[in-house]
KOLDRENRO-572124 format. One record per residue (C-alpha): residue number from 1; chain; x, y, z. Coordinates in steps of 0.05 Angstrom, whole numbers. Layout:
// residues N
+------+-------+--------+--------+--------+
: fike : dotor :      X :      Y :      Z :
+------+-------+--------+--------+--------+
:  NUM :     A :      X :      Y :      Z :
...
+------+-------+--------+--------+--------+
This chain:
// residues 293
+------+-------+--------+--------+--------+
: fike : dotor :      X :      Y :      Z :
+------+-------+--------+--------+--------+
:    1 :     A :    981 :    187 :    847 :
:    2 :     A :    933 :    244 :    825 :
:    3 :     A :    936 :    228 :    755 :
:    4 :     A :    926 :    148 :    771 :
:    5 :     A :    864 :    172 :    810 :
:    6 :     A :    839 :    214 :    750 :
:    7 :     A :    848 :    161 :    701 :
:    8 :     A :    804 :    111 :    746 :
:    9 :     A :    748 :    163 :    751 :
:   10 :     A :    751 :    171 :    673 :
:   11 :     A :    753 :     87 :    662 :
:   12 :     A :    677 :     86 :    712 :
:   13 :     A :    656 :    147 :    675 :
:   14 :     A :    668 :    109 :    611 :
:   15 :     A :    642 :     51 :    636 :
:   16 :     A :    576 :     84 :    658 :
:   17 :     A :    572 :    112 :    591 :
:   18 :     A :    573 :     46 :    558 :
:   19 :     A :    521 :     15 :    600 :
:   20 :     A :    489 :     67 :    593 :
:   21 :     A :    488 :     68 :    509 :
:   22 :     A :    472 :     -6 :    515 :
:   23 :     A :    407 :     -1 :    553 :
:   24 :     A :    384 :     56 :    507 :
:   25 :     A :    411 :     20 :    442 :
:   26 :     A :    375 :    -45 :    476 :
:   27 :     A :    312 :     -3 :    495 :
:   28 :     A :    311 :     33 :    423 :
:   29 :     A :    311 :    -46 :    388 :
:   30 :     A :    253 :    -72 :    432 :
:   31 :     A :    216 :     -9 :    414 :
:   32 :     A :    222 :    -29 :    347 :
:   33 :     A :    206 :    -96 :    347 :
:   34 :     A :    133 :    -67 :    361 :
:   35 :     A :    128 :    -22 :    308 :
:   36 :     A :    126 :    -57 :    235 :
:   37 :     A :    126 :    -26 :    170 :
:   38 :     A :     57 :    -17 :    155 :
:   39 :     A :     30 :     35 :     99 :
:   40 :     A :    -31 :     71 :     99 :
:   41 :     A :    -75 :     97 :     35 :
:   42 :     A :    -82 :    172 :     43 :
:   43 :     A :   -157 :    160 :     16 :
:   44 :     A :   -172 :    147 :     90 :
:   45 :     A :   -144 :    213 :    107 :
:   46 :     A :   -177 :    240 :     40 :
:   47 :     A :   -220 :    298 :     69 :
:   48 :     A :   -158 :    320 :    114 :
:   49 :     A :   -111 :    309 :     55 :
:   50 :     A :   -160 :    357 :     10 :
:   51 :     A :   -149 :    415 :     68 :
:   52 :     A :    -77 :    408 :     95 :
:   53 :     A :    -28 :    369 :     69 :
:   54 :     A :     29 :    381 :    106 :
:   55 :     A :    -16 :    373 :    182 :
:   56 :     A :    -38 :    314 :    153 :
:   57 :     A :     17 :    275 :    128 :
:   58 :     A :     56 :    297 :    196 :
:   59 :     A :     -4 :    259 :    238 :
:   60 :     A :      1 :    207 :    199 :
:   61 :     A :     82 :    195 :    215 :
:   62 :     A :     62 :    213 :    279 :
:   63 :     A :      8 :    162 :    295 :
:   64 :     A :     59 :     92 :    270 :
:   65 :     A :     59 :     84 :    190 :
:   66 :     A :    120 :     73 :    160 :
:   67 :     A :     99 :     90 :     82 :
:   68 :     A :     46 :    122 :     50 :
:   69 :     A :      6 :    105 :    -15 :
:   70 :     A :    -22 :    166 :    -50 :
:   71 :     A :    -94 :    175 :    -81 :
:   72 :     A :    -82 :    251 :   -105 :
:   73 :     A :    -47 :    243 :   -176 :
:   74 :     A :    -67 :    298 :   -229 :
:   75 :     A :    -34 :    334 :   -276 :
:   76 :     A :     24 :    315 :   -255 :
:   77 :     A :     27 :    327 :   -184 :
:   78 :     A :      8 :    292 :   -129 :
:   79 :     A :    -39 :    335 :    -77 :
:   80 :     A :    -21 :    395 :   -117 :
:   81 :     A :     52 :    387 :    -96 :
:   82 :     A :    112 :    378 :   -143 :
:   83 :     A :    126 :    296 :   -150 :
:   84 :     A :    185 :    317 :   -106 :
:   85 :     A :    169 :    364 :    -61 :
:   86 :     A :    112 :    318 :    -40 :
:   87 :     A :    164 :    253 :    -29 :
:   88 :     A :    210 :    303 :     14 :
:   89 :     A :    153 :    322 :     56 :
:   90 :     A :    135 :    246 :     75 :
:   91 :     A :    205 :    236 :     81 :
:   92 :     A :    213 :    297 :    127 :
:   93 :     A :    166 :    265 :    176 :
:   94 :     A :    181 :    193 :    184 :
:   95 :     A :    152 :    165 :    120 :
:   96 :     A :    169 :    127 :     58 :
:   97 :     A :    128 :    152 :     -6 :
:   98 :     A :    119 :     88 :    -39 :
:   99 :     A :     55 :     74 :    -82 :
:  100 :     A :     -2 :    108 :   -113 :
:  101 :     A :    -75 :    109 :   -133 :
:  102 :     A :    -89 :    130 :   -211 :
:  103 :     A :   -111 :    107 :   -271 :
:  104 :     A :   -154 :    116 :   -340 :
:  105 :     A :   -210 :     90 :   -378 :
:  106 :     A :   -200 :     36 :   -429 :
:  107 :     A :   -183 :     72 :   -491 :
:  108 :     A :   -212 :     59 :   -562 :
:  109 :     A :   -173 :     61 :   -627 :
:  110 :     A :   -196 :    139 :   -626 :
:  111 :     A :   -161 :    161 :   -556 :
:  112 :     A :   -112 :    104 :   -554 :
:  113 :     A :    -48 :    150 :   -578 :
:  114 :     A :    -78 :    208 :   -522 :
:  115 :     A :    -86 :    157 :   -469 :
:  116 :     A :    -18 :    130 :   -471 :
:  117 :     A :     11 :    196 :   -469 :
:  118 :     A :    -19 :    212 :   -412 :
:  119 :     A :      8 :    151 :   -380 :
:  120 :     A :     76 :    181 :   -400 :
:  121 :     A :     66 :    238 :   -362 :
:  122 :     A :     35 :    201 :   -307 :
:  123 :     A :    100 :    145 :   -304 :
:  124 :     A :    145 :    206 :   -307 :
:  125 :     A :    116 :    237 :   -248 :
:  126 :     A :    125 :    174 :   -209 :
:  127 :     A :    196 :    159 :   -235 :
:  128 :     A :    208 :    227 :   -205 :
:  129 :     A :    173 :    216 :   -129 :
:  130 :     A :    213 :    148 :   -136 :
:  131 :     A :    147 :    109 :   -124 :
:  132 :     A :    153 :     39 :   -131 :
:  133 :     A :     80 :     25 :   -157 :
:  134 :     A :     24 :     53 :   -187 :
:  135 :     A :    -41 :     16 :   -182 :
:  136 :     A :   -110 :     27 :   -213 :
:  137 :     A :   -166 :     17 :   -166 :
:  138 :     A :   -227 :     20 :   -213 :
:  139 :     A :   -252 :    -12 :   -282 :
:  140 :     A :   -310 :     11 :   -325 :
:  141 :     A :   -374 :    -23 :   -343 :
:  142 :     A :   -335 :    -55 :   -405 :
:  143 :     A :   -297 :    -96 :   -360 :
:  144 :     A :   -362 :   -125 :   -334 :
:  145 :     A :   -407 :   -132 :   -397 :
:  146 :     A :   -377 :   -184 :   -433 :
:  147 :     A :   -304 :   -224 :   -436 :
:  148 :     A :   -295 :   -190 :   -497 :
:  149 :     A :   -299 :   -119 :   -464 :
:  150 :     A :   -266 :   -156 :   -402 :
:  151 :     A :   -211 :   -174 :   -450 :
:  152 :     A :   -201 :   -107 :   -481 :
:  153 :     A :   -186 :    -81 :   -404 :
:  154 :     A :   -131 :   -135 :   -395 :
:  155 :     A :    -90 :   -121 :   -468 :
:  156 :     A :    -97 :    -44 :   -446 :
:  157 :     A :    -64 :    -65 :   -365 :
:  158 :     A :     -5 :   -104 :   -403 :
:  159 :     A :     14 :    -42 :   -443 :
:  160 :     A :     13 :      5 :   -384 :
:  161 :     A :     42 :    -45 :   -339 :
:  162 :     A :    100 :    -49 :   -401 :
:  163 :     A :    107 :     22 :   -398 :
:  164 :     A :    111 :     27 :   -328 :
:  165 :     A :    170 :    -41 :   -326 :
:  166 :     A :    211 :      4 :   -371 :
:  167 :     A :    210 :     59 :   -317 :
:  168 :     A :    223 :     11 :   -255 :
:  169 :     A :    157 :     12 :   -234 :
:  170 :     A :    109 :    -46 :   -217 :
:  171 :     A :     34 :    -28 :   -248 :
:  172 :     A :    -24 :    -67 :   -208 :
:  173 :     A :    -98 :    -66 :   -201 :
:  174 :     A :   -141 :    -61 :   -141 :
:  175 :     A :   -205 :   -105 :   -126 :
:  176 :     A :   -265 :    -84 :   -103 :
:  177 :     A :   -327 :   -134 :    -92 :
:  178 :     A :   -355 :   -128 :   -157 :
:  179 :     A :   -304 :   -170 :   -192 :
:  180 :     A :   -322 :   -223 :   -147 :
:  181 :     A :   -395 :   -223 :   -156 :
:  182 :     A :   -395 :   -208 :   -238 :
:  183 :     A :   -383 :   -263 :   -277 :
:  184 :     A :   -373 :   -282 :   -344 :
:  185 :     A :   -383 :   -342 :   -382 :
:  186 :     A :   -386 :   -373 :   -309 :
:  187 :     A :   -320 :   -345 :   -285 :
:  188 :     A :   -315 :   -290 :   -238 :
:  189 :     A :   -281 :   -230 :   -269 :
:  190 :     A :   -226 :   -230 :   -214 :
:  191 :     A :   -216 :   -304 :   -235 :
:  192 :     A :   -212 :   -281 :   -309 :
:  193 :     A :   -164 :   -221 :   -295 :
:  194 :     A :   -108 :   -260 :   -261 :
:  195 :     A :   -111 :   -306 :   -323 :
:  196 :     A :   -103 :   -255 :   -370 :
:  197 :     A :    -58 :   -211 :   -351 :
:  198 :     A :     22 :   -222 :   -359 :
:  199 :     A :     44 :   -237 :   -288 :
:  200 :     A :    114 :   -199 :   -305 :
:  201 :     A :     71 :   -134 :   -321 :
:  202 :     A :      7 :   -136 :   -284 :
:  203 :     A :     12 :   -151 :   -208 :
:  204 :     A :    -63 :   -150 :   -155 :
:  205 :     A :    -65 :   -108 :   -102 :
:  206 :     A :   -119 :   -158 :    -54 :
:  207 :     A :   -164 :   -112 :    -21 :
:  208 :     A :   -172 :   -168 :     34 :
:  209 :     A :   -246 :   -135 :     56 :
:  210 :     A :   -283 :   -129 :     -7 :
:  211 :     A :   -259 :   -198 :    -34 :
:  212 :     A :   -296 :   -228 :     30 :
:  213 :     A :   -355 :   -183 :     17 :
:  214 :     A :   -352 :   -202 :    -52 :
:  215 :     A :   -366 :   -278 :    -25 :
:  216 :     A :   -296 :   -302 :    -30 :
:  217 :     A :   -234 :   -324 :     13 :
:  218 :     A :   -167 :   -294 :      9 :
:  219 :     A :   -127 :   -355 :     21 :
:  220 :     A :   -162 :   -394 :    -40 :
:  221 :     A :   -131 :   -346 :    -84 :
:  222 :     A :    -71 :   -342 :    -61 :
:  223 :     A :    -73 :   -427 :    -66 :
:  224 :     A :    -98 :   -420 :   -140 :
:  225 :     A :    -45 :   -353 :   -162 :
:  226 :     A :      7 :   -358 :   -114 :
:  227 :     A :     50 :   -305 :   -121 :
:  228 :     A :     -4 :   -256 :   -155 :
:  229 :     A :    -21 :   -218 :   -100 :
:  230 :     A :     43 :   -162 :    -87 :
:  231 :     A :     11 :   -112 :    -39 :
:  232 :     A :    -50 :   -121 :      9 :
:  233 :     A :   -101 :    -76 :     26 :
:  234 :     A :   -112 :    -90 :    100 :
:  235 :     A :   -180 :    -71 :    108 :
:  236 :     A :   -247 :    -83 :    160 :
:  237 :     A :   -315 :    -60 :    161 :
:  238 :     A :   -288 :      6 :    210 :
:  239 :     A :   -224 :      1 :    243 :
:  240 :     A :   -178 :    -58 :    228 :
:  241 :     A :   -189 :   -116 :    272 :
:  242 :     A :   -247 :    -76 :    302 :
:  243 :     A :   -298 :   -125 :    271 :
:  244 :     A :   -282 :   -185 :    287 :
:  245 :     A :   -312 :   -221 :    218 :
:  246 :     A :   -245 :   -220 :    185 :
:  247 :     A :   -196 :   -282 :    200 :
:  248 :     A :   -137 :   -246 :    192 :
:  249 :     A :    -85 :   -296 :    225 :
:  250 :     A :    -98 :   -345 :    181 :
:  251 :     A :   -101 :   -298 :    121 :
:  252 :     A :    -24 :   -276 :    141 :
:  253 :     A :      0 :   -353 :    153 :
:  254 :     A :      3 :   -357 :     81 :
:  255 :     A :     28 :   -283 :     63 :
:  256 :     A :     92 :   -319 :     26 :
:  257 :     A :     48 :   -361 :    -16 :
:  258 :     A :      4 :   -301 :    -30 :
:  259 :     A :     66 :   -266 :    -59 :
:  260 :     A :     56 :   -212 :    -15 :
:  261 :     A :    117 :   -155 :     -2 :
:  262 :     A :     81 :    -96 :     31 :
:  263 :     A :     15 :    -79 :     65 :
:  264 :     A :    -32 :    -29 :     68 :
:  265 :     A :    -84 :     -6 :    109 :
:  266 :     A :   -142 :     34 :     87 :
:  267 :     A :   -203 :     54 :    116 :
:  268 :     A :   -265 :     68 :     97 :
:  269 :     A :   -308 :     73 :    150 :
:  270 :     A :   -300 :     95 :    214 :
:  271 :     A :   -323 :     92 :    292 :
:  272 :     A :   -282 :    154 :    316 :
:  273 :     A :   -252 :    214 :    277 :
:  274 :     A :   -215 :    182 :    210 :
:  275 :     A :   -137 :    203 :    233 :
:  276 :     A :   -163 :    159 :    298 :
:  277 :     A :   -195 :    102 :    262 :
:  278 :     A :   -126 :     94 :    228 :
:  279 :     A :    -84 :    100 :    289 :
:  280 :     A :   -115 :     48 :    322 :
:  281 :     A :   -114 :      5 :    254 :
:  282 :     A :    -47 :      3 :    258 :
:  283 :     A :    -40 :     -1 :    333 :
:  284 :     A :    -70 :    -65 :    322 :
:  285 :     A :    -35 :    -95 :    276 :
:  286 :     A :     20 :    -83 :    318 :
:  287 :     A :      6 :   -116 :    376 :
:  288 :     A :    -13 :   -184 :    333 :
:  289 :     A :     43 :   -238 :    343 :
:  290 :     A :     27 :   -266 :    279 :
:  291 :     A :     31 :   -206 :    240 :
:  292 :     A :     99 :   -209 :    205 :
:  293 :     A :    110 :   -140 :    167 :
+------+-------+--------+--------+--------+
């Protein structure tokens, strides 16, 4: 009789376990369902980055991002950290290393051989830190003065972007307004770049800001190259969303078209202390329904 009244009490224990793993597993998935993986460009952090790495890249697991996008290559480190040491650190607090900010000049016939050695290095570094893309966010005045200098850029993207295929990684470039407002022969840049470039070795990264301040819409791209557009920078004036001016739900109803597969915040500018400005970025972009990520 003793032993039948032990067993009962261990069958409600058991059960009061389960119920109780259940409402945690069930609280756990809700809490989840509110947080969606959204990256951030350390280049908003960049002044805290340049003093303390480690605080830094803690806040920013802390704070909601899922994955971070570098902009502190050199010499073969990233932040002054070994390619791996660096990934184990984001890893160690919550956060996927996936992307990075780098790039050269256009080379000449004189510095081509030196140029492409140093994307070598560069690829190597990445291959290492198991990045998934590298992306150059700048082009020099050649790119702007004349299609032919404009063409020079886009031969010189396909071989890096071939280079950086052969290592598993996707090579992009980043947008700024310029593009947008420079044109050539009566063609934006921008316009010029996707048509120029080999789709399978030069993806856009669509700084969604800067092409509206550079007098264009978002979607119309994405309508015109469809499937172009492989990671977004999610960017406002300040804080994302914080404007107002930027249509964001109907920029993300046509992420598929866009050919979008992760996005980024960055800011720039901000109302409150940068590390805030970009929690409440991506605060935001949690709580919006329509923001699939």
């Amino acid at each position: 009789m003793k032993s039948g009244k032990l067993s009962f009490r261990n069958l409600v224990m058991a059960g009061i376990l389960a119920f109780s793993s259940l409402a945690m597993f069930s609280c756990q998935q809700s809490g989840s369902e509110d947080s969606k993986f959204i990256g951030l460009q350390l280049y908003s952090v960049r002044e805290a980055m340049n003093s303390d790495v480690e605080g830094t890249v803690a806040r920013v697991g802390e704070i909601g991002y899922k994955f971070v996008e570098a902009a502190g290559y050199g010499e073969g480190k990233f932040y002054g950290m070994e390619p791996v040491a660096f990934k184990e650190l984001c890893e160690t607090n919550g956060l996927q290393f996936l992307g990075s900010h780098t790039g050269q000049d256009v080379p000449d016939s004189t510095n081509w051989e030196s140029t492409m050695a140093w994307w070598d290095e560069c690829i190597a570094a990445h291959k290492s830190a198991g990045v998934k893309w590298i992306v150059q966010p700048w082009m020099g005045g050649v790119g702007y003065e004349s299609l032919d200098g404009l063409k020079r850029y886009c031969a010189y993207f396909d071989a890096v972007g071939e280079k950086c295929n052969a290592a598993g990684i996707r090579f992009g470039y980043h947008n700024h307004a310029k593009e947008f407002t420079t044109e050539l022969e009566g063609k934006p840049v921008y316009d010029w770049m996707l048509e120029l470039t080999d789709p399978e070795k030069v993806m856009f990264q669509l700084d969604l800001y800067w092409i509206i301040e550079g007098g264009k819409e978002p979607v119309d791209y994405f309508n015109t190259y469809a499937g172009r557009f492989e990671l977004w920078h999610i960017k406002d004036k300040e804080e994302v969303g914080a404007s107002g001016n930027i249509d964001f739900e109907s920029i993300f109803a046509e992420k598929e078209k866009s050919g979008f597969k992760y996005g980024i915040v960055e800011v720039e500018e901000y109302n409150f202390e940068p590390i805030i400005s970009c929690q409440k970025s991506v605060e935001w972009l949690n709580s919006q329904d329509y923001v699939k990520m």
